[in-house]
C-alpha positions in Angstrom: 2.8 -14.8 37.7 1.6 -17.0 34.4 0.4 -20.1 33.8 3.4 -21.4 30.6 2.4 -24.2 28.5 6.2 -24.8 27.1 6.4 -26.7 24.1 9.1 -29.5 24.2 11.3 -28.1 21.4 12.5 -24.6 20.9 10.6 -22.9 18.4 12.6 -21.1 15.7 11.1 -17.8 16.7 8.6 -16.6 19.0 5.7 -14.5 18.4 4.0 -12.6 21.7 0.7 -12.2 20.7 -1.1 -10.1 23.7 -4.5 -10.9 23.7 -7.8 -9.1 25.2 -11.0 -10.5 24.2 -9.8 -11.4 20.7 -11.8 -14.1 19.7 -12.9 -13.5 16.5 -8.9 -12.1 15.3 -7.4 -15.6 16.7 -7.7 -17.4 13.8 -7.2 -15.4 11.1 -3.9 -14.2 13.1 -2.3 -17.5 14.9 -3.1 -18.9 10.7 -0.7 -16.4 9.5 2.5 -17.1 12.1 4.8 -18.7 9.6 5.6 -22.4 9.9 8.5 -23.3 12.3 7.5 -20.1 14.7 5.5 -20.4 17.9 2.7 -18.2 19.2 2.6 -17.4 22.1 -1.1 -16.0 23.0 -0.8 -13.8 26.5 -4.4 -13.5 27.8 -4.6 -10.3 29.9 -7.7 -11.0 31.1 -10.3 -12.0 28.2 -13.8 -13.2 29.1 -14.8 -14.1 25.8 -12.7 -17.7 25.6 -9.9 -16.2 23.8 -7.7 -18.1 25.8 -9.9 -21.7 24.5 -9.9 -20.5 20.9 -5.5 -20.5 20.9 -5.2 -23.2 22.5 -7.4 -25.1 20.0 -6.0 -23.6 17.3 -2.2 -24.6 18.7 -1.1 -21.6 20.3 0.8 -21.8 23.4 -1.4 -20.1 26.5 0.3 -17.7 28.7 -1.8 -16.0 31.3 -1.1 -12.6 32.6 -3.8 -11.6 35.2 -2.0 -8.0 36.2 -3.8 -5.9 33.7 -1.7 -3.3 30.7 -0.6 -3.8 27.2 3.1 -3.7 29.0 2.2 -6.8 31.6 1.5 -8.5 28.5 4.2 -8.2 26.6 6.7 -8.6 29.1 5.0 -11.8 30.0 5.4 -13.0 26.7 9.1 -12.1 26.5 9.6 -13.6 30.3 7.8 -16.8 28.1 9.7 -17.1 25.5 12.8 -19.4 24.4 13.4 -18.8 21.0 16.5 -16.8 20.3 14.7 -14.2 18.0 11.0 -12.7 19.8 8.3 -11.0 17.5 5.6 -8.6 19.1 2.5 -8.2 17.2 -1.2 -7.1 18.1 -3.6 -10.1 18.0 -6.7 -7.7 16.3 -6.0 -8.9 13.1 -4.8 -5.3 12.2 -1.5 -6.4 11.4 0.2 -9.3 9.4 2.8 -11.4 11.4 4.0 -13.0 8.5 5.3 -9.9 7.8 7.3 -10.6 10.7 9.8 -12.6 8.2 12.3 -9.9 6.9 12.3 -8.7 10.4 13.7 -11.7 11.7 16.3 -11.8 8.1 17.3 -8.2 9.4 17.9 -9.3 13.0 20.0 -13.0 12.6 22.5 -11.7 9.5 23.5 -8.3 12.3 21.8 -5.9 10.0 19.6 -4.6 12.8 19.0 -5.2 16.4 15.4 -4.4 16.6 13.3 -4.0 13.7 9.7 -2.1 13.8 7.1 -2.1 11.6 6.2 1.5 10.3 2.3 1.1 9.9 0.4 2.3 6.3 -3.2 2.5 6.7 -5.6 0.0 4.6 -9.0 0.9 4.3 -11.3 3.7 6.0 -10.7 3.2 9.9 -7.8 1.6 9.8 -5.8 4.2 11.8 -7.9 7.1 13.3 -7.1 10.9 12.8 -6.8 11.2 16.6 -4.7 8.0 16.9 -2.3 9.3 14.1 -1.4 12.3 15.7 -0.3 11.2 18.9 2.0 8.7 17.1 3.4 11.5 15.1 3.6 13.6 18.1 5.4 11.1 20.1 8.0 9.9 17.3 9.0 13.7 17.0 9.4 13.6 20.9 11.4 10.3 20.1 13.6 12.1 17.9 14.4 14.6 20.2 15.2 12.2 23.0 17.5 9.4 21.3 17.9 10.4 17.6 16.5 8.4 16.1 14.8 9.3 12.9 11.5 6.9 12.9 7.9 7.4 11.8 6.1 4.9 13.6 5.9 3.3 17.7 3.9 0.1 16.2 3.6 -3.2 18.1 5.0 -5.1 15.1 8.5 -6.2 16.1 11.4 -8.2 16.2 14.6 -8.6 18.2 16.9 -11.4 20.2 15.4 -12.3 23.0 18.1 -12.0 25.4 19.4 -8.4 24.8 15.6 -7.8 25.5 15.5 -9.0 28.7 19.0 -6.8 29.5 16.7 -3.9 28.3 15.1 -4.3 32.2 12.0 -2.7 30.7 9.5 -1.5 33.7 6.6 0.4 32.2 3.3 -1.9 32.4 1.2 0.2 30.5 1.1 1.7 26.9 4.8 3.0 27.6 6.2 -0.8 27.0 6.5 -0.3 23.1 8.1 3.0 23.6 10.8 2.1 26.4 11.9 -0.6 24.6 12.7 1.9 22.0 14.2 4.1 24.4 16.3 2.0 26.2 17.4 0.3 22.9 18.4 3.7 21.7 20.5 4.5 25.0 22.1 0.8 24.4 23.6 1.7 21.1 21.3 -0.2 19.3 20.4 -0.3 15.4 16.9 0.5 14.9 15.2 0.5 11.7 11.8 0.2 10.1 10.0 -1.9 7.7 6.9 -0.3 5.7 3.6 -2.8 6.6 -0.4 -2.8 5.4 -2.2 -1.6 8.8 -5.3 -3.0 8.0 -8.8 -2.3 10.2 -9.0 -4.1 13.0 -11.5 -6.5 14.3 -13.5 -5.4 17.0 -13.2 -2.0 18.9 -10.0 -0.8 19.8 -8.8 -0.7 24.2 -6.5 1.5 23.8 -6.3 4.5 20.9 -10.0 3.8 19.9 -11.1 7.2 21.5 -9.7 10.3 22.7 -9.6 9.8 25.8 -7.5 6.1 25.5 -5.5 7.5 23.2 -4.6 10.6 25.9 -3.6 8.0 28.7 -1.6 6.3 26.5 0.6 9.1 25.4 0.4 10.1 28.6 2.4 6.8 29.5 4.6 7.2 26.7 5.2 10.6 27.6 6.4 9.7 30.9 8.7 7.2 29.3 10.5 9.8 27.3 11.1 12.1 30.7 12.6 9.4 32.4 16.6 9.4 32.5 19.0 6.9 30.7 19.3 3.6 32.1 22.2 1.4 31.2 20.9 -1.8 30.0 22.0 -5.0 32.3 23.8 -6.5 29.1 25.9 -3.2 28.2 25.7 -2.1 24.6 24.9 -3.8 21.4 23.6 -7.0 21.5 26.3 -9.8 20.0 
């Protein structure tokens, strides 16, 4: 499936970074991955040597060739070794340093998984048409689990192994929200953390127009019809 560069000591937490054509966000992003953490750069794909540019700049290289935001991810999870795992877009629209109370949250038991509830920074930052369907979708949310959140952003953190017992399927833009779903089903805490969601760098694949921002609540939506799954692991993580 990937291609793993593993580093030879287990990083104090890991940060999946999924990465398509991202060139000109890898440095500014990999420079702000606190010291101690790993990233862990999944190339789904890139042609523009986004793959050379975190490698150079000391990121660890996974390679996903089965295209979707959700192969990815996963791919970065299946990755990683550190006990706590981030998620956070590599477009430079998002801060993982940030990522630090997240992590706080997580190893003192406060939460199980932790999301980042975006507030937009600048003109373009988050589209009208991108803003909607997230608030659209986090009502549907509501509805289906309960849980009161605002936001389905990519900026997250949880243990890595109560992840994996998740058995998250979707490939696609549904990843983000299954993950919430099933966590929800598991009994787990969920909260959110207020974050700058600054413009991003280059144009957006995915809720940069209409129509990508259609398909992908049209994934999500599908996510939310599905039934309950029991998680592998049972309830709460440990």
């Amino acid at each position: 499936m990937s291609a793993v560069t593993i580093s030879p000591t287990t990083p104090a937490v890991d940060v999946v970074l999924p990465c398509l054509d991202e060139a000109a966000a890898l440095p500014w992003v990999i420079g702000r991955i606190p010291a101690g953490w790993r990233a862990l750069v999944v190339d789904n794909g890139s042609t523009d040597g986004s793959a050379d540019v975190a490698r150079g700049l000391g990121a660890t290289v996974v390679h996903e060739r089965r295209r979707g935001f959700g192969s990815a991810c996963h791919a970065g999870l299946l990755s990683a070794t550190a006990d706590v795992v981030c998620f956070c877009d590599c477009d430079g629209s998002l801060d993982p340093a940030l990522l630090v109370p997240f992590v706080h949250e997580v190893r003192a038991g406060r939460a199980d998984l932790v999301l980042g509830r975006r507030r937009p920074r600048g003109r373009g930052a988050w589209p009208a048409h991108a803003r909607a369907g997230n608030l659209a979708l986090a009502r549907l949310l509501r509805r289906r689990t309960g849980l009161r959140l605002h936001d389905l952003g990519p900026l997250r953190a949880a243990r890595r192994e109560p992840l994996l017992a998740l058995g998250l399927t979707d490939r696609r833009s549904g990843y983000p929200l299954e993950m919430v779903v099933r966590a929800a089903d598991a009994g787990w805490h969920v909260t959110e953390y207020d974050v700058p969601y600054l413009p991003r760098t280059g144009a957006s694949k995915v809720t940069g127009t209409w129509r990508g921002t259609w398909h992908t609540v049209r994934d999500m939506r599908q996510v939310l019809a599905a039934p309950a799954v029991p998680a592998a692991g049972g309830g709460r993580p440990r």
